[in-house]
C-alpha positions in Angstrom: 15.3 7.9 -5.8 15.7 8.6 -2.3 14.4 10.9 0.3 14.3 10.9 4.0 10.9 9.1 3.8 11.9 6.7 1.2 15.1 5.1 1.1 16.7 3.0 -1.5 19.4 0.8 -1.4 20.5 -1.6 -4.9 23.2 -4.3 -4.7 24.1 -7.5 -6.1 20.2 -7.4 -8.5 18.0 -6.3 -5.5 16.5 -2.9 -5.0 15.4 -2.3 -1.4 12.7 -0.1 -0.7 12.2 0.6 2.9 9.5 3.6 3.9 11.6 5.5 6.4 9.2 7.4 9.1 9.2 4.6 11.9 8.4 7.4 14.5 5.1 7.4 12.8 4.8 4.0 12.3 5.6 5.1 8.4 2.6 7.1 8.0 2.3 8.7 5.1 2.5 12.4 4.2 3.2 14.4 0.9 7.0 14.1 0.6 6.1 10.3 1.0 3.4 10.2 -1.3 4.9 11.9 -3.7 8.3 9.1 -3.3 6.1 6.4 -3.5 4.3 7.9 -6.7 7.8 8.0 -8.9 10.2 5.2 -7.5 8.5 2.0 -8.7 8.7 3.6 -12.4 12.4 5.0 -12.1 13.5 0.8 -10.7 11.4 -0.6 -13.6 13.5 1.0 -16.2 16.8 -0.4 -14.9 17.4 -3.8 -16.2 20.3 -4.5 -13.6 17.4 -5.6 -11.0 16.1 -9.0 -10.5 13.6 -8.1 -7.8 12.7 -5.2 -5.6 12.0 -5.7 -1.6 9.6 -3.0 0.2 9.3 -2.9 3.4 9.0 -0.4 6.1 11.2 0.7 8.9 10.4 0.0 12.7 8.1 -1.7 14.2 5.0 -1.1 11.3 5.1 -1.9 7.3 2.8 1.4 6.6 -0.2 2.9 9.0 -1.9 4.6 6.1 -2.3 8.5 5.8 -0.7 11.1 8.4 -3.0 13.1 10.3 -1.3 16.3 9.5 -1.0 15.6 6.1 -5.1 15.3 6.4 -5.6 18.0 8.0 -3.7 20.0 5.5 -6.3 18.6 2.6 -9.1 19.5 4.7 -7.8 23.3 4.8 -6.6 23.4 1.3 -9.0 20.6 -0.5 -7.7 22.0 -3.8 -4.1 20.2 -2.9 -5.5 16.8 -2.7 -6.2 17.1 -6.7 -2.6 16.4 -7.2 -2.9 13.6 -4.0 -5.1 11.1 -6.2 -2.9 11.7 -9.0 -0.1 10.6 -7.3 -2.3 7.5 -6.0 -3.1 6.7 -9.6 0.4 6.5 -10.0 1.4 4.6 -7.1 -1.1 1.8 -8.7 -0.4 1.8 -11.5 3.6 1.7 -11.3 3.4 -1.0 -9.3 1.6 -2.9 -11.5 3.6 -1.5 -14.7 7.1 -2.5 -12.9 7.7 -6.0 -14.5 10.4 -6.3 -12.0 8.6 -8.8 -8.6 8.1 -7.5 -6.3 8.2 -8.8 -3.1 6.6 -7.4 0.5 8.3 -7.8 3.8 5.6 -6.8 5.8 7.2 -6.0 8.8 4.0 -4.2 10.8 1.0 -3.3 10.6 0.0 -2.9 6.7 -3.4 0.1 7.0 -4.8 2.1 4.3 -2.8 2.5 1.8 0.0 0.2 3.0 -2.6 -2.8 2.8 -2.6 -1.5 -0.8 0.9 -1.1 -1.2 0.7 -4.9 0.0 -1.5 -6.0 -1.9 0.2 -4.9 -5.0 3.1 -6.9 -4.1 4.0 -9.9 -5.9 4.4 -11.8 -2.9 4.5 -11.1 0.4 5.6 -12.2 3.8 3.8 -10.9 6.3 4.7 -11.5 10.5 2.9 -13.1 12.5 1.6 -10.3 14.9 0.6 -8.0 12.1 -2.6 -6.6 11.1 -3.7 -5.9 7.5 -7.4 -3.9 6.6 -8.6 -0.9 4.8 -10.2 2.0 7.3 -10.6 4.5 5.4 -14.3 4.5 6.6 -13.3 5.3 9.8 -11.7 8.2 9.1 -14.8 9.2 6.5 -13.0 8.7 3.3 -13.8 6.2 0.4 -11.4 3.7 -0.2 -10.0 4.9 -3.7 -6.0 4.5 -3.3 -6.6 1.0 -4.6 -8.2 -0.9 -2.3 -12.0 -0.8 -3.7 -11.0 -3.1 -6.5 -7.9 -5.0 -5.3 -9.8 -6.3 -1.7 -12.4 -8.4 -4.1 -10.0 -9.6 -6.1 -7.6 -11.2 -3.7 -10.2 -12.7 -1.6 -13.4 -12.3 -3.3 -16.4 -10.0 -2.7 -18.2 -11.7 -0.2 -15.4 -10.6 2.8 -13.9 -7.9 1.0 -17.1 -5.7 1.0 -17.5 -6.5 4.8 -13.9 -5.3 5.7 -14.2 -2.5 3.1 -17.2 -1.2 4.3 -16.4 -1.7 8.4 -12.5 -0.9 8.0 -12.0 -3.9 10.3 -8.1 -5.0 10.1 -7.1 -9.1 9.7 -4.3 -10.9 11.5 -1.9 -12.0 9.4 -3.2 -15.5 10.0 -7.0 -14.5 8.9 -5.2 -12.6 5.3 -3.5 -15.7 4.4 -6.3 -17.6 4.7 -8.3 -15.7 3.0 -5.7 -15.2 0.3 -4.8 -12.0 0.6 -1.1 -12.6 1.2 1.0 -15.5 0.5 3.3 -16.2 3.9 3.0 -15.5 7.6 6.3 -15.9 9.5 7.1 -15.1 13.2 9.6 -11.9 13.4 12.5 -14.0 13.8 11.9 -15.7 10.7 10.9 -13.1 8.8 14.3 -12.0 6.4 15.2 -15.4 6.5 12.4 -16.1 4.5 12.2 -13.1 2.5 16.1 -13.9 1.5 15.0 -17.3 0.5 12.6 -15.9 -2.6 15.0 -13.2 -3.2 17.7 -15.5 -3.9 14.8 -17.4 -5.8 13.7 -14.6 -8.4 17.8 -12.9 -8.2 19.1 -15.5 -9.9 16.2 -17.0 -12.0 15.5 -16.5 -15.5 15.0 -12.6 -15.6 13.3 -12.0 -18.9 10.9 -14.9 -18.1 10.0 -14.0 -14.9 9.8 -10.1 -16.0 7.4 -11.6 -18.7 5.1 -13.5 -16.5 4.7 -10.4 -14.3 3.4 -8.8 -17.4 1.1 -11.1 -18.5 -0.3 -11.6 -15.0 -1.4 -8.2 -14.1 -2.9 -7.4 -17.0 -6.3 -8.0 -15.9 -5.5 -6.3 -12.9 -4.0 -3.5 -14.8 -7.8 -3.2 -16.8 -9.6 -3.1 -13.2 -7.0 -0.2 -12.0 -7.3 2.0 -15.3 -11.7 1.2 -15.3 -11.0 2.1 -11.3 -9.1 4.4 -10.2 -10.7 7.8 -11.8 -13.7 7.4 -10.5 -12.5 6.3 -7.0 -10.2 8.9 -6.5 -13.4 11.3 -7.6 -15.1 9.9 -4.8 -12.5 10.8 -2.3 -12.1 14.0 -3.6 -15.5 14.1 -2.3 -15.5 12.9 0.9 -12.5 14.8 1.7 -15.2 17.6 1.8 -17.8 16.1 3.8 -18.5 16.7 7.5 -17.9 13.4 8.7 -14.0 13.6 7.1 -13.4 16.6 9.1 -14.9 15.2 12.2 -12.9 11.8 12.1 -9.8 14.0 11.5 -10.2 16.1 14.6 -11.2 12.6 16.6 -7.9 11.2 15.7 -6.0 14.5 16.7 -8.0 14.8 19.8 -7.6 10.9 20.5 -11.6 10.2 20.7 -14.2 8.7 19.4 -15.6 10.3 16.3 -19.4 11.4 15.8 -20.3 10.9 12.6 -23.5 12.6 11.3 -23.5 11.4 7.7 -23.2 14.7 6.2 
């Protein structure tokens, strides 16, 4: 299950998942995407896990797509047919894997990692991070997950604002709001974490497992009635104008013009 991007690590009932490209603040590109797409299902199988920890490596949880790996769909737009099918996958394995769960966000959680948050059971996220969905702002629609999982975690009166601005939350303003469970200060942080490992590692498997499954099942319906048709959408927009123009902004480090074509 690992790869340079993705490493895992299982002892003593806990599978650690920690995204592995801290030198770009664990951005995500294909060999990443691809990771993400398969492990959740190959650790749900295994029935020597309690509970699964993700987190990411340096100083950010996940910054969302990699600007190379966007400009590489841009060129070659017929490649980013087998990108939303791995983002269907990463949804719904997530959401398949009875095992919790839990997120030690670490960083900044953008773009996909606030998905990949969000589909935690539960999360602990530091104090000085930031959590949103921008994928506005770079001209894309946001189909990895985060168009039906925003309203559902803190309803759709804010989560059409930050879904259709991209603005991020501090981690105070996401618990609040209920879109993750714990805020702790850095020092804290895997002191905490441990705490509910220990919780779920040596509780009653089969019933927790079980209550995982019943849960998500209405989130399970809104993924399957979602995702197709949001991942169309991108497909989309990863054709228009404005995408490439926010793409070569990013690389360029300015601001981008948008034209709405």
């Amino acid at each position: 299950m690992s790869n340079s991007a993705l490493q895992v690590e299982i002892a003593d009932r806990v599978a650690r998942v920690t995204i592995n490209r801290p030198n770009a603040l664990n951005s995500v590109n294909a060999e990443l995407h691809t990771a993400l797409s398969r492990v959740f299902v190959d650790l749900g199988e295994r029935r020597d896990i309690g509970v699964i920890v993700l987190t990411g490596a340096g100083k950010a949880f996940c910054a969302g797509g990699d600007i190379e790996w966007m400009k590489e769909a841009v060129r070659e737009p017929e490649g980013f047919e087998i990108v939303t099918w791995e983002a269907k996958r990463i949804v719904y394995s997530m959401l398949d894997c009875e095992i919790p769960i839990i997120g030690r966000i670490n960083g900044d959680a953008v773009g996909l990692g606030a998905t990949l948050a969000l589909l935690c059971d539960i999360t602990v996220m530091a104090d000085h991070a930031r959590i949103g969905d921008p994928h506005v702002r770079v001209g894309l629609n946001a189909a990895d997950g985060g168009g039906f999982l925003w309203p559902q975690m803190i309803g759709f009166g804010k989560a059409r604002e930050l879904l259709l601005t991209g603005d991020l939350l501090s981690a105070a303003e996401a618990k609040q709001l209920g879109a993750i469970g714990n805020v702790s200060t850095a020092d804290e942080l895997d002191a905490k974490v441990e705490a509910l490992v220990s919780k779920l590692k040596n509780g009653a498997t089969k019933a927790i497992r079980w209550t995982k499954a019943g849960y998500t099942i209405p989130l399970r319906q809104l993924a399957h009635g979602h995702m197709d048709a949001g991942t169309a959408y991108e497909c989309l927009t990863n054709l228009t104008q404005d995408h490439h123009e926010a793409v070569e902004a990013f690389a360029s480090k300015r601001k981008p013009v948008f034209s709405g074509r």
